[in-house]
C-alpha positions as a printed NumPy array, in Angstrom:
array([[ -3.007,  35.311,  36.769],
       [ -0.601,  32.522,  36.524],
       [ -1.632,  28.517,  36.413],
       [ -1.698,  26.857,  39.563],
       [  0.92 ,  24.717,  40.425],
       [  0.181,  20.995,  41.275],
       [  2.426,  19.282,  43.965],
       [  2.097,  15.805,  44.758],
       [  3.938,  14.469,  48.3  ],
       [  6.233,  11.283,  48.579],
       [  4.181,   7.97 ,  47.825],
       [  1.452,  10.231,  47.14 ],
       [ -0.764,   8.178,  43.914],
       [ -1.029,  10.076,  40.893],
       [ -4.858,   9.158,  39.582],
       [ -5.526,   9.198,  35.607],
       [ -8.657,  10.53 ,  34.189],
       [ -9.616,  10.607,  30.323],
       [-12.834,  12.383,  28.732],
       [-14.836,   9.644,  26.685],
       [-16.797,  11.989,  23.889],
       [-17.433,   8.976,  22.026],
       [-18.53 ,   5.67 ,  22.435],
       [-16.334,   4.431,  19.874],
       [-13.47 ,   5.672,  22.881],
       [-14.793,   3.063,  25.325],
       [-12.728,   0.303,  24.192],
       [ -9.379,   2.633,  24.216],
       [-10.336,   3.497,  27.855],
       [-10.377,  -0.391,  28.24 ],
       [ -6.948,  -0.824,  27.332],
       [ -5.508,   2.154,  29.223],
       [ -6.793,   1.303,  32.297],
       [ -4.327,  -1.625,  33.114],
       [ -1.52 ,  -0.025,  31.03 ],
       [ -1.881,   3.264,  33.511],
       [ -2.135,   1.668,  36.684],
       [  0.54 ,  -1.02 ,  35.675],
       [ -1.036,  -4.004,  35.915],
       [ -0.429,  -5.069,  31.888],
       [  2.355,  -3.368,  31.444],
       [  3.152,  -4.491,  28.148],
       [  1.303,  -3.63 ,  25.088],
       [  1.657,  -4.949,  20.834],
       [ -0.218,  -4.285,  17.812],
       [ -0.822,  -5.832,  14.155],
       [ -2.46 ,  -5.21 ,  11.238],
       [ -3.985,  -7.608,   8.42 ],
       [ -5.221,  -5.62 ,   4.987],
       [ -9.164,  -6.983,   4.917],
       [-11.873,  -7.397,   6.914],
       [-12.604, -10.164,   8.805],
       [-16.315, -11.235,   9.206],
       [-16.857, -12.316,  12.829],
       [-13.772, -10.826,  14.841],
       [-14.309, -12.939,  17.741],
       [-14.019, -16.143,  15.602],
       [-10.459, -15.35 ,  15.51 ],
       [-10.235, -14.952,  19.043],
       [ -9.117, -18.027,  21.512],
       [-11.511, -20.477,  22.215],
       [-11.134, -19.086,  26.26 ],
       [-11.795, -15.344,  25.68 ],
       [-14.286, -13.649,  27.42 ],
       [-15.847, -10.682,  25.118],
       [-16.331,  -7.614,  27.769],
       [-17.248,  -5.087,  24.346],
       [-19.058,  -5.242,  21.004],
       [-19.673,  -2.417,  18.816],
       [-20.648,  -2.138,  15.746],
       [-21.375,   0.967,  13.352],
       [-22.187,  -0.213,   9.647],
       [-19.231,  -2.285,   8.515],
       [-16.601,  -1.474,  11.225],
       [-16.8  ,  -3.175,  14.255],
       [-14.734,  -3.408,  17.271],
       [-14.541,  -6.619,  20.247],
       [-12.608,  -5.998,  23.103],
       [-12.129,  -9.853,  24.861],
       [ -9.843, -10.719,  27.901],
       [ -7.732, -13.845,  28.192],
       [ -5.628, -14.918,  31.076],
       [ -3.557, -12.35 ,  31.862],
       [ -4.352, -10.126,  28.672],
       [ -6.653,  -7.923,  27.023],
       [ -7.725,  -7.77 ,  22.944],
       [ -9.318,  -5.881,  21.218],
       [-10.075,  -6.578,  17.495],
       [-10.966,  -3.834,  15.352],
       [-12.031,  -3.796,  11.534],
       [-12.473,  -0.315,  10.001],
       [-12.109,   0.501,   6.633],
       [-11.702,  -3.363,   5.669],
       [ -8.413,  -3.595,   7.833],
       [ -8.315,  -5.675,  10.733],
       [ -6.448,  -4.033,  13.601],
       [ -5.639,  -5.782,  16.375],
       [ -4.128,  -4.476,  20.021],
       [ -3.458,  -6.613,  23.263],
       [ -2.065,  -5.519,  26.471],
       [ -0.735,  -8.024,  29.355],
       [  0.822,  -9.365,  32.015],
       [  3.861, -10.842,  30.229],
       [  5.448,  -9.86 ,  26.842],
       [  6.051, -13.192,  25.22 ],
       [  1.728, -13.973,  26.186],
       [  1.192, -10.621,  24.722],
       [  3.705, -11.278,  21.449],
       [  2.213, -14.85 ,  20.771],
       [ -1.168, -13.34 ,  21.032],
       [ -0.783, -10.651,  18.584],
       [  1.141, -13.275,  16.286],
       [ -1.609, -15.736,  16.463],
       [ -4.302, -13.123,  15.751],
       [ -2.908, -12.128,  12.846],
       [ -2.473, -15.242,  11.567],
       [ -5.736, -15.917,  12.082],
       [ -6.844, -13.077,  10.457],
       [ -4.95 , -13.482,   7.289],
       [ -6.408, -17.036,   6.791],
       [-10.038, -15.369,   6.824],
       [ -8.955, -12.381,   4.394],
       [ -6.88 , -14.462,   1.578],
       [ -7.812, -12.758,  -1.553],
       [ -9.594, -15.123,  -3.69 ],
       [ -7.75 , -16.749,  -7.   ],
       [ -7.562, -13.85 ,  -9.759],
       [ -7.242, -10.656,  -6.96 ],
       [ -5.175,  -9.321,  -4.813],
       [ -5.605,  -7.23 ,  -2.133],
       [ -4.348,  -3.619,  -2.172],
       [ -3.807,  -0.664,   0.394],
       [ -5.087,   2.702,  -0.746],
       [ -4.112,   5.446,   0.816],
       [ -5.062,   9.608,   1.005],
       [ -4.182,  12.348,   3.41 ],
       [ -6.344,  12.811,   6.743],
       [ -5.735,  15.47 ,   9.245],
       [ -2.095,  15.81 ,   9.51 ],
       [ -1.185,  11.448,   8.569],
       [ -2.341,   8.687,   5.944],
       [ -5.279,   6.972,   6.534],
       [ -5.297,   3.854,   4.953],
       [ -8.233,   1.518,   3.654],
       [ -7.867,  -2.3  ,   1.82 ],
       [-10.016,  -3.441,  -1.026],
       [ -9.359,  -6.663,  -3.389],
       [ -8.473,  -5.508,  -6.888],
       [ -8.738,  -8.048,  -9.974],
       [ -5.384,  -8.95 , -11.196],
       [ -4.218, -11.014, -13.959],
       [ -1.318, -13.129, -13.797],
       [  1.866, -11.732, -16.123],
       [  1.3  , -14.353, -18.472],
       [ -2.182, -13.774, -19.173],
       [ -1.525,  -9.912, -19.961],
       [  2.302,  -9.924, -21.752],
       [  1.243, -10.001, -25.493],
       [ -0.588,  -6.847, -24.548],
       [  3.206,  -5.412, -24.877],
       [  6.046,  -4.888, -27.689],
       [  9.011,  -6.909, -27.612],
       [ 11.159,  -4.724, -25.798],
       [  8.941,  -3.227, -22.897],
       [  7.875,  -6.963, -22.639],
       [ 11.238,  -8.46 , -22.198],
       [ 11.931,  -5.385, -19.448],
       [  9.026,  -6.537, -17.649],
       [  9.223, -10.033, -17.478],
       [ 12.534,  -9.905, -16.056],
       [ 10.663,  -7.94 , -12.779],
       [  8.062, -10.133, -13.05 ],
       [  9.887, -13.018, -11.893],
       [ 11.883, -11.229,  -9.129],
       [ 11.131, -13.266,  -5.463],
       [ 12.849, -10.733,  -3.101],
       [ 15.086,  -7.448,  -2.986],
       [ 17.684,  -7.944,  -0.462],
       [ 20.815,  -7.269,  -1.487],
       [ 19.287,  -5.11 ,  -4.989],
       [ 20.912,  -1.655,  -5.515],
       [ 18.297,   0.809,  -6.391],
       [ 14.987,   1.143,  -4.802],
       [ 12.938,   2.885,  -7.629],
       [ 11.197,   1.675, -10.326],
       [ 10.255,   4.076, -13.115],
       [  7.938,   3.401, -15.996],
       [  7.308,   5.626, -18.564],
       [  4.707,   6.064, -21.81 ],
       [  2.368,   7.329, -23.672],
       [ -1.23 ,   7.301, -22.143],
       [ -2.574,   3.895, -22.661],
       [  0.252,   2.107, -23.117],
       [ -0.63 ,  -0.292, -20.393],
       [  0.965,   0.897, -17.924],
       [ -1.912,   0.126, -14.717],
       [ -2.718,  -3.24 , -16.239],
       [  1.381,  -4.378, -15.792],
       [  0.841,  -2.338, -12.199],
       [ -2.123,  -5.201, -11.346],
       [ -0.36 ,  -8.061, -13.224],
       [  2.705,  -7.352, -10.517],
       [  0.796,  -7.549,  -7.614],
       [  0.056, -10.491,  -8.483],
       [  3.347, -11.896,  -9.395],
       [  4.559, -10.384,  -6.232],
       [  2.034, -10.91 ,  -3.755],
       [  3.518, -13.91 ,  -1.974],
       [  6.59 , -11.44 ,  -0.642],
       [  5.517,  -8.061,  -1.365],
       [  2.309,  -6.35 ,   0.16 ],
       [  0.778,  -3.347,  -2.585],
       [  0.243,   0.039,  -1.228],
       [ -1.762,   2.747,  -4.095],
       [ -1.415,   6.065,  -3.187],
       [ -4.807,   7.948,  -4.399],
       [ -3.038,  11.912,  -3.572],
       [  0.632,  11.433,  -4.79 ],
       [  0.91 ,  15.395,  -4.896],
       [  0.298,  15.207,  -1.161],
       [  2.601,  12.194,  -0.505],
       [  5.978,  14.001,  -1.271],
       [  4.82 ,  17.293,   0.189],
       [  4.036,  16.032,   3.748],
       [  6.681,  14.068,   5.253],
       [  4.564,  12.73 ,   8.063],
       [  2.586,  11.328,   5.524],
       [  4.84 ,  10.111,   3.297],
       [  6.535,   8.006,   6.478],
       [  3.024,   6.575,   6.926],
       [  2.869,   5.255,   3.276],
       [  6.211,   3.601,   3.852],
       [  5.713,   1.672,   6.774],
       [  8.42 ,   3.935,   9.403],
       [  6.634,   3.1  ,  12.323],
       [  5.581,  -0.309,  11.659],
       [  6.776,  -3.849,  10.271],
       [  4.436,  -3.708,   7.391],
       [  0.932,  -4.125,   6.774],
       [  0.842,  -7.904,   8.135],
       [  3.016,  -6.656,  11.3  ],
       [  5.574,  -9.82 ,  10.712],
       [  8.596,  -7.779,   9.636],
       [  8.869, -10.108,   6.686],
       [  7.245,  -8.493,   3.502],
       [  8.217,  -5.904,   1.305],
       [  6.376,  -2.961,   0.781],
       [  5.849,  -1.336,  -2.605],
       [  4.427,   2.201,  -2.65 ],
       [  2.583,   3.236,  -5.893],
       [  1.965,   6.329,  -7.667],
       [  0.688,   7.19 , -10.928],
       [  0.608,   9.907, -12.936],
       [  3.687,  11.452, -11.39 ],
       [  5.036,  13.896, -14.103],
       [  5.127,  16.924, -11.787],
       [  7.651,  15.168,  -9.663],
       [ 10.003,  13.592, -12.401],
       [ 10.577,  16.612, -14.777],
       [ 13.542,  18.37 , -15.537],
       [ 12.341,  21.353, -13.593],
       [ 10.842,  19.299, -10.915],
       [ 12.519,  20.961,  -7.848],
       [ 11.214,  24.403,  -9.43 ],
       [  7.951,  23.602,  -9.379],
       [  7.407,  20.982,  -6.5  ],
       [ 10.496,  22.211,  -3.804],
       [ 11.389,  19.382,  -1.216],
       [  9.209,  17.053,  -2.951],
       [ 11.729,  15.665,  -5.497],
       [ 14.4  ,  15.54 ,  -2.64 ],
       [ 12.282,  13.59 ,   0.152],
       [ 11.289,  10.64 ,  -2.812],
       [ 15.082,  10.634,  -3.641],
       [ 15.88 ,  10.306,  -0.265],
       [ 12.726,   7.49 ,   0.688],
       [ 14.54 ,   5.581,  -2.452],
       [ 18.337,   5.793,  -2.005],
       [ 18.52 ,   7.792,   1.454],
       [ 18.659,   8.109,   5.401],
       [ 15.087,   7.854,   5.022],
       [ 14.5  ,   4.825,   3.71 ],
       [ 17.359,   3.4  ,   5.508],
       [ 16.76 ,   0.003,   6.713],
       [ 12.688,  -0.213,   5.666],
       [ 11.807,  -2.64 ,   3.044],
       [  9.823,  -0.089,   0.704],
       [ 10.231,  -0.032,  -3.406],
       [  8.406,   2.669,  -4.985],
       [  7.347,   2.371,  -8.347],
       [  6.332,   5.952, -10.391],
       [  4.654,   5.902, -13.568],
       [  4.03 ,   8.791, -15.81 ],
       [  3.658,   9.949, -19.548],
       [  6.802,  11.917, -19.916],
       [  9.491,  10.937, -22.081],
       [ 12.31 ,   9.777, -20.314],
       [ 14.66 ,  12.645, -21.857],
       [ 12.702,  15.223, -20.123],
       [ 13.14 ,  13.638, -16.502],
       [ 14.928,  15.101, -13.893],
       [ 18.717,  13.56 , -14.359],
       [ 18.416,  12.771, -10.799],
       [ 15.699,  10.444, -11.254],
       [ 17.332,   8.255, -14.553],
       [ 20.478,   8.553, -13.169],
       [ 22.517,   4.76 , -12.971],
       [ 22.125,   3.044,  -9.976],
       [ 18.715,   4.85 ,  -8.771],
       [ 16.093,   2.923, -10.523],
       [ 15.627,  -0.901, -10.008],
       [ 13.822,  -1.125, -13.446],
       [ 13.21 ,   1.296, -15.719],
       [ 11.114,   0.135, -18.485],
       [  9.503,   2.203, -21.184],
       [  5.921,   1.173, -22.221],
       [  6.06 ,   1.539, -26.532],
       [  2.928,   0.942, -28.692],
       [  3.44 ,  -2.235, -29.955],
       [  3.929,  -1.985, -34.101],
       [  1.759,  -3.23 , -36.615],
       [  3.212,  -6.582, -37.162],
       [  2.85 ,  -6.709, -32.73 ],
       [ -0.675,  -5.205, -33.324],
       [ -1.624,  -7.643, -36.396],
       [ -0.784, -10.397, -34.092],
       [ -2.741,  -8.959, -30.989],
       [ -6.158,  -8.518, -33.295],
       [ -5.709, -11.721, -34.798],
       [ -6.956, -12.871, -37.879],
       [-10.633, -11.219, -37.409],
       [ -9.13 ,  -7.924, -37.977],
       [ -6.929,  -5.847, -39.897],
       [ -4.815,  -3.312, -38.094],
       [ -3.947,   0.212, -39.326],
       [ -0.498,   0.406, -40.762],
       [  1.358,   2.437, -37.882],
       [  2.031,   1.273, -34.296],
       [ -1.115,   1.145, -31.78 ],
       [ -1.415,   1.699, -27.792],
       [ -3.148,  -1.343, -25.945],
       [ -5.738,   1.134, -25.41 ],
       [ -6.529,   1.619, -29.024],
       [ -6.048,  -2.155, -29.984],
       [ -8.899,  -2.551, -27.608],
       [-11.273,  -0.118, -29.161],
       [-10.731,  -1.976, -32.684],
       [-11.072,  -5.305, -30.972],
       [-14.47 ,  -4.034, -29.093],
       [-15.577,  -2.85 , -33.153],
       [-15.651,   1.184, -31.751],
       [-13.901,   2.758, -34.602],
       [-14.661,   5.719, -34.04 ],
       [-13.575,   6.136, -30.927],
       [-10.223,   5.267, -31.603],
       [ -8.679,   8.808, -32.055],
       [-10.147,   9.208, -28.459],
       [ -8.744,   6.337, -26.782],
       [ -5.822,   7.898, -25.531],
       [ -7.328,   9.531, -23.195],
       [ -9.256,   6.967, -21.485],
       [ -6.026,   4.577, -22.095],
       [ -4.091,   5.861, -18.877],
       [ -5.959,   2.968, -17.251],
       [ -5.413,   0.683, -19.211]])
């Protein structure tokens, strides 16, 4: 038995229905109503990494709220305006925000101002920064924001030798990336090296320009492109929704993906990070990624080290004894042999004997 076949006659109205399973779908109804039947014909969204306490306090002073729900932390407010609709949403400590209206400049300065708003009430406080963290959901990313404690680069650089020091100071200090060949940043060491710690100390240095996104299931990033387009902001401005900021995409612990043999083992993977890097696919997005892992650089895929690709490449070295004397200070005498950050910290902490173990905890360091 074949489907029947709808026809509709000249001038004939076409009516919209949509099944509501959940009441968390009422306020998308809201919004589709006028879009469907044309009377706000214009629709623009935002984003702001945080959660904002009272979402109608960053509404206009006119609005008229029409829906308020709230289900442990999230919370959504749909409010109408002259000519427009709003709804305010904070899930997973982001603030979303969506309007539909009458006009498109009413419905861009709307959006524009709500954001705004939004980021006044979320500024990290002095000594964090806020992050997006990010994991694979049914088929996308599905991002969440959290403030993370970060130190400012000069508070943390004698944690580093001379050389890996001098490398990273020189990023440090960067203020934008237009114009910069090379969209990859590759850092490289043994576990405990310090690695994470220089990861926090440049989202700090950074954050005025360049919003932070942690990726918590790099294996999954490069193996699902939708995914992976998420992550680097394809579909959207950035998190902030102004167009303005730079995006930097972190990974740790990516050894699968940077070995010699990497395209044996992980496929595509190696070829779609290339390509977000250096490629169509990053092509016109403002996205850096930086990669950090525990191989030596000499067993890397050539592909990954080779000149032009990487922005910075900077190689995290146990700092030697004279480094490591200095680093203890005069309380302390330090073994004659270079020392990870992670094992200068065990000595300065008086846990001797955990010092042949450090390395392994280290990696977070």
């Amino acid at each position: 038995m074949t489907d029947p076949v709808v026809r509709l006659t000249a001038g004939e109205p076409l009516n919209a229905s949509m099944w509501l399973d959940r009441l968390d779908e009422v306020s998308t109804g809201m919004l589709l109503q006028p879009q469907w039947d044309g009377s706000m014909p214009y629709y623009r969204k935002g984003s702001v990494p945080g959660a904002v306490d009272d979402p109608c306090g960053i509404a206009p002073e006119e609005a008229v709220l029409r829906l308020d729900q709230k289900d442990r932390n999230d919370r959504t407010v749909v409010l109408s305006v002259p000519g427009a609709l709003l709804r305010i949403s904070v899930e997973s400590r982001v603030t979303s925000i969506d309007v539909v209206g009458t006009e498109l400049p009413v419905v861009e300065r709307l959006v524009a101002q709500l954001v705004a708003r939004a980021e006044e009430v979320t500024i990290a406080p002095d000594g964090q920064v806020r992050m997006g963290f990010w994991s694979f959901s049914d088929g996308s990313g599905d991002r969440s924001s959290r403030q993370v404690t970060a130190p400012h680069w000069g508070e943390v650089a004698g944690n580093y030798g001379g050389r890996t020091r001098e490398s990273l100071a020189s990023l440090m200090t960067t203020t934008d990336m237009t114009g910069r060949a090379g969209r990859l940043i590759l850092w490289h060491g043994a576990p405990g090296t310090g690695k994470t710690t220089a990861v926090r100390a440049l989202s700090r240095e950074w954050a005025d320009w360049c919003g932070v996104h942690y990726v918590m299931d790099p294996e999954r990033l490069f193996g699902e492109p939708a995914y992976l387009l998420d992550v680097a902001g394809a579909d959207q401005d950035d998190l902030h929704g102004d167009g303005a900021r730079w995006r930097l995409v972190v990974a740790e612990d990516c050894d699968e993906y940077l070995r010699s043999d990497a395209k044996l083992r992980a496929g595509a993977s190696l070829g779609r990070l290339l390509n977000l890097c250096d490629g169509i696919l990053g092509h016109g997005l403002k996205v850096l990624v930086l990669l950090t892992t525990n191989e030596d650089v000499g067993l890397l895929h050539p592909a990954i080290t080779r000149p032009g690709r990487c922005l910075s490449q900077v190689e995290f070295e146990p700092l030697s004894r004279a480094e490591a004397q200095s680093w203890l200070g005069a309380g302390a005498t330090a073994p004659d042999r270079p020392l990870t950050l992670a094992e200068l910290y065990a000595l300065r902490e008086e846990r001797a004997g955990t010092v042949s173990r450090a390395s392994s905890a280290g990696g977070y360091l």
